[in-house]
N, C-alpha and C positions, 0 to 999 in steps of 0.2 A: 852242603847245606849252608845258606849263610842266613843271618836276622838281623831284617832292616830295619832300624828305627826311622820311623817317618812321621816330620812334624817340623816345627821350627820355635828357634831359640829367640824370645824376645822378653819384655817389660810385662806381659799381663800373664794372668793367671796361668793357660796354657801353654803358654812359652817359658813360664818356670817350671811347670809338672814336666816338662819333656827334657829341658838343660839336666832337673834332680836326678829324672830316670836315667835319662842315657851317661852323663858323668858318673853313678854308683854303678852303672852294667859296665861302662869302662873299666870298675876294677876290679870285674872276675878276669880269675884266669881262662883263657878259650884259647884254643888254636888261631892264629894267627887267619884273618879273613874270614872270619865267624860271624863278628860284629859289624854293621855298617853302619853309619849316622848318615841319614838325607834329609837336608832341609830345604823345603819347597816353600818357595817365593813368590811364584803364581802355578796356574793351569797348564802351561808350558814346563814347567820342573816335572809335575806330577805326569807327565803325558810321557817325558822320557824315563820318568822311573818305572810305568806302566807298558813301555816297549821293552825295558833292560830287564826287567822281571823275570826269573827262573822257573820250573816247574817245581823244583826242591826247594826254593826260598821260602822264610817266614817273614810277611811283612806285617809289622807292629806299626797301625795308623792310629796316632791322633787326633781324634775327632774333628778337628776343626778344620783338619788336614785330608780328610777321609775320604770324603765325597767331590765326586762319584767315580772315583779312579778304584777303591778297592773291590767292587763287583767284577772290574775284568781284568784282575790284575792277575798273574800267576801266581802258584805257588798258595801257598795257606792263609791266608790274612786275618787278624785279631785286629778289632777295632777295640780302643780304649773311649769309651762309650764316657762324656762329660758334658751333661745340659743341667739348667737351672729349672727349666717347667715339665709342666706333668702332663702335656699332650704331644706328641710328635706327629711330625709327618709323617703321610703312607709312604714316601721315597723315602725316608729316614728309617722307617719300622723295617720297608723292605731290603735298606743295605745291611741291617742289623741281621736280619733274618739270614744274608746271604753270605755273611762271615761263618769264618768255622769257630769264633771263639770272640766272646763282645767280656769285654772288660769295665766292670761300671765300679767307682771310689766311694760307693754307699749303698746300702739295708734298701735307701729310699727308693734310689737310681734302679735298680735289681726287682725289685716291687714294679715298677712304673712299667717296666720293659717287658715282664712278663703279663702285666693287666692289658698290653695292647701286643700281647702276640707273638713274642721275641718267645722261644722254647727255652727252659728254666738249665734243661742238660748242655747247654752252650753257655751259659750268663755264668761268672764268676767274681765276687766283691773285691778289687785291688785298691787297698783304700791307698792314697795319695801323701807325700810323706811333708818333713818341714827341714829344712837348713839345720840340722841340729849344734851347729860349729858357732854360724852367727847367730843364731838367733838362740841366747839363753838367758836366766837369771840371773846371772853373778853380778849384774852392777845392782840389784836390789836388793844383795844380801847383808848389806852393813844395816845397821839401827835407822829407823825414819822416825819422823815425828809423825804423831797420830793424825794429826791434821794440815796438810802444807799449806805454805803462805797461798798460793793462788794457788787452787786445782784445777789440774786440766786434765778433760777428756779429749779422747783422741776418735778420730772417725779416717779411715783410710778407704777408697772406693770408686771409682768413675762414677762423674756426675751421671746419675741417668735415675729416673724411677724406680728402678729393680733395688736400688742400693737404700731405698727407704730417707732418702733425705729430707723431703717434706716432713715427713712427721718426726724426725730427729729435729729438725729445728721447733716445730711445733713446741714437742716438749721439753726443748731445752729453756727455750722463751716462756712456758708455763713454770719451769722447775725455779730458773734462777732470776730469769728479766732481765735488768741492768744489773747485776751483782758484778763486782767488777773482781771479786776474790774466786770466781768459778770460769774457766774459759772452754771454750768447746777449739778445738784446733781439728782443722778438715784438710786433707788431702784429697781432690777430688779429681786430679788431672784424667785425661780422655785422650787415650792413645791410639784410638780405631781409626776415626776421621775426623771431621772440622771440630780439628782441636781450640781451632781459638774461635769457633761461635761457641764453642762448649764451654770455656776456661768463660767469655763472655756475659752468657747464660747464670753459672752459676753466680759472679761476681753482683749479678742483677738478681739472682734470688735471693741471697743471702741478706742486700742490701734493704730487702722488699721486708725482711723480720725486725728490723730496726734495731736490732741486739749487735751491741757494740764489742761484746767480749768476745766472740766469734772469730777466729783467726784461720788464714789459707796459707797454706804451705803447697809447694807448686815445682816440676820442673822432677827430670828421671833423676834418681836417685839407685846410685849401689845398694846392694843389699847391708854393708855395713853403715852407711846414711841412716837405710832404714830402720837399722837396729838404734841407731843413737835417737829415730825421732822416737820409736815405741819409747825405750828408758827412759828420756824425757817426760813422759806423759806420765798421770798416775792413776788413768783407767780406759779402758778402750771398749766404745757402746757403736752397734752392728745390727742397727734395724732392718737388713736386710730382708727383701722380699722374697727372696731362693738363691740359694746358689749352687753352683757345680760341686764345689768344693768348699769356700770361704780361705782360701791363702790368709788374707791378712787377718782373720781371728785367731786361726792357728796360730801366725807368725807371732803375734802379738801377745799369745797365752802362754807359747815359747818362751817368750822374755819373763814371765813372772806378772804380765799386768790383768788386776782384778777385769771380768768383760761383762757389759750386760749386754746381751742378743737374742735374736730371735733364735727360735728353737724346730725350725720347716729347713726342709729341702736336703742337700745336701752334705750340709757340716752338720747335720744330727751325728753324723758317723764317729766323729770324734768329740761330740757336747758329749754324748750318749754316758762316755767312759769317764767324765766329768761331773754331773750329776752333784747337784751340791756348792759346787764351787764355783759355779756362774749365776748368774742373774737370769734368768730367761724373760723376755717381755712376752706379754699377753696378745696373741692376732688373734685374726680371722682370715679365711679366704676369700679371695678374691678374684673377678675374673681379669685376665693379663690383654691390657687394652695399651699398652705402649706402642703405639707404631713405628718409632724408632729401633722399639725392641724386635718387634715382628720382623722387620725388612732386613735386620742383623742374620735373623736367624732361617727365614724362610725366603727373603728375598721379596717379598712381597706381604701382606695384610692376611692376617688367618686367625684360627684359633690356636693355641699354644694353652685352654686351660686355665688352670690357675694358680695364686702364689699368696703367699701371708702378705698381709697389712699390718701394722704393729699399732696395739691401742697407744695412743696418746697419751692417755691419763697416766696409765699404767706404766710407759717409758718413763714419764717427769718425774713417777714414783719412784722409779729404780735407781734413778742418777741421783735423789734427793737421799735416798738411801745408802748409795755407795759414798756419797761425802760423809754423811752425820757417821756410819760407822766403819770408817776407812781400814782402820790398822786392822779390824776383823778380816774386810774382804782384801787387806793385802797379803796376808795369810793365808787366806784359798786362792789368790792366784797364784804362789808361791805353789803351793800343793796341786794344783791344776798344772804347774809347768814339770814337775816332776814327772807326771801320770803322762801328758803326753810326749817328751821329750821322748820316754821310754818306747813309747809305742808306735808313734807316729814318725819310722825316719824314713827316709830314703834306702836304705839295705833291708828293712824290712819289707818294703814294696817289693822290690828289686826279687829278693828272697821268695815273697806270696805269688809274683809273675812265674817265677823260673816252676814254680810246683804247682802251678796252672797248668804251664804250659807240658808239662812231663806228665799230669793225669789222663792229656788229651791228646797223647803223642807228638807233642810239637816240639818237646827240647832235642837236640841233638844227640846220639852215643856217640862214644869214641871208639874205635873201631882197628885191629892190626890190620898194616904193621905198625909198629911203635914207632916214634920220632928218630929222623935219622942222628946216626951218631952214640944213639944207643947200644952196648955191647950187651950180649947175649949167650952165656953160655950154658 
């Protein structure tokens, strides 16, 4: 029997959930050839791991990586099941359906897939883990002053609709204006395709709110970059209109920084266990009219459903809020990064996968004879 991880290792959200996974599954102990990593690149990768396929294999897809290789693939297949919207496709419903085992990293996810069809006795909740090494609190544990000379919010996310931008600047431009002691600092790089009509775009939206305290940060960054930009900052706001997961709230809560965000889709899973110690902003639903987003996901223009919109009034509130009483909320993110460090790591994924997979037959036994070299008497 072997278990293949299949997926690939890059810059965006799913290409870190699979580096987390498959790095902490690299450090059980297994029999030698138990484990495989395959990273597919295109259509052609997936077509030879879909000929090299065993009857005895377990192959662990990826979602993004999934389709449509895992219906004829041999061997068992678990799709690890990761989307931001609440309608799916019938070709999506039906590779889920045709897995022996769909994996989703949220309450929400697990809900959605059951209200269109997916059966409840195959779906299990694998929530999604954070870097717990670099990403922690210690550089915010010394004394702050209650109020810093310039605060700055932080916003991490590809520019696109989904990430809630427009009305992040909306109300940042209602909360502070030209205040030059309040900064919003944005990461918004676009690593899918036309990076630089994207880097373009936003350079021109930003410039379209007339708010000078607005700052870009731009260009791949390590994960320890990333950690110096969160500690840099001294609050991280996530108007997100859904997501798979939210990586960078997590990562960001990881470090100890106060968050205000929305409270839909995906990262309920870990706000959930938080409660209290975040800011939640006030939405509504909305129906998901991005055609950028559509063609990402379906390849073409469809319904995908719908996704939170974050009130404006309400966001300028919360940011007006976290300044005027800062040392409170840097205290619950401090308490916020305890709760999820603890819960949220990579070995405990790792851990929730392997007793997944052993309720529904899929982990390996080990079996005599014993390891050569073994004596026996």
């Amino acid at each position: 029997m072997k278990i293949n991880l299949i997926g690939q290792r890059n810059l965006l959200g799913f290409g870190t959930h699979f580096a987390g996974f498959c790095d902490q599954c690299k450090k059980l102990t297994l029999p030698d050839g138990v484990l495989a990593e395959h990273l597919l690149s295109d259509e052609a990768s997936a077509e030879r791991l879909v000929q090299a396929a065993q009857p005895t294999d377990i192959n662990i897809w990826f979602y993004a990586f999934a389709r449509p290789a895992t219906i004829r693939t041999a061997g068992r297949n678990i799709v690890w099941a990761v989307f931001e919207h609440d309608r799916l496709s019938p070709g999506h419903i039906q590779q889920f359906q045709r897995a022996d085992l769909v994996w989703t990293p949220s309450d929400w996810a697990k809900g959605i897939l059951e209200s269109q069809g997916v059966s409840p006795t195959k779906l299990d909740v694998i929530a999604e883990g954070v870097d717990t090494e670099t990403f922690h609190p210690f550089a915010r544990l010394a004394p702050a002053p209650a109020k810093p000379d310039i605060f700055r919010f932080l916003m991490i996310g590809k520019f696109e609709e989904r990430k809630g931008y427009t009305q992040l600047l909306q109300a940042f431009a209602k909360a502070f204006g030209g205040d030059p002691k309040v900064e919003l600092l944005i990461k918004g790089d676009y690593f899918i395709f036309g990076q630089d009509r994207k880097w373009s775009a936003l350079l021109d939206f930003i410039r379209g709110f007339g708010v000078p305290s607005v700052k870009l940060l731009s260009g791949a960054m390590t994960r320890q970059e990333l950690f110096l930009i969160y500690t840099m900052a001294d609050a991280f706001v996530f108007p997100s209109r859904a997501e798979g997961w939210g990586l960078p709230l997590l990562e960001a809560m990881a470090t100890g920084l106060p968050a205000i965000s929305t409270n839909y889709s995906g990262h309920t899973e870990f706000l959930k266990t938080v409660e209290g110690y975040f800011s939640p902003i006030a939405h509504r639903l909305v129906p998901i009219m991005d055609r950028d987003y559509q063609r990402i996901v379906l390849r073409r223009e469809g319904d995908l459903g719908h996704w939170a919109e974050a009130d404006v009034d309400d966001l300028a509130q919360k940011m007006r809020d976290m300044v005027a009483r800062y040392d409170e909320w840097r205290q619950k993110g401090l308490a916020a990064s305890r709760i999820l460090r603890a819960k949220f790591t990579w070995a405990n994924a790792v851990e929730a996968a392997v007793e997944s997979m052993a309720r529904h037959g899929l982990w390996p036994r080990l079996h005599w004879p014993p390891p050569a070299g073994l004596t026996i008497r």
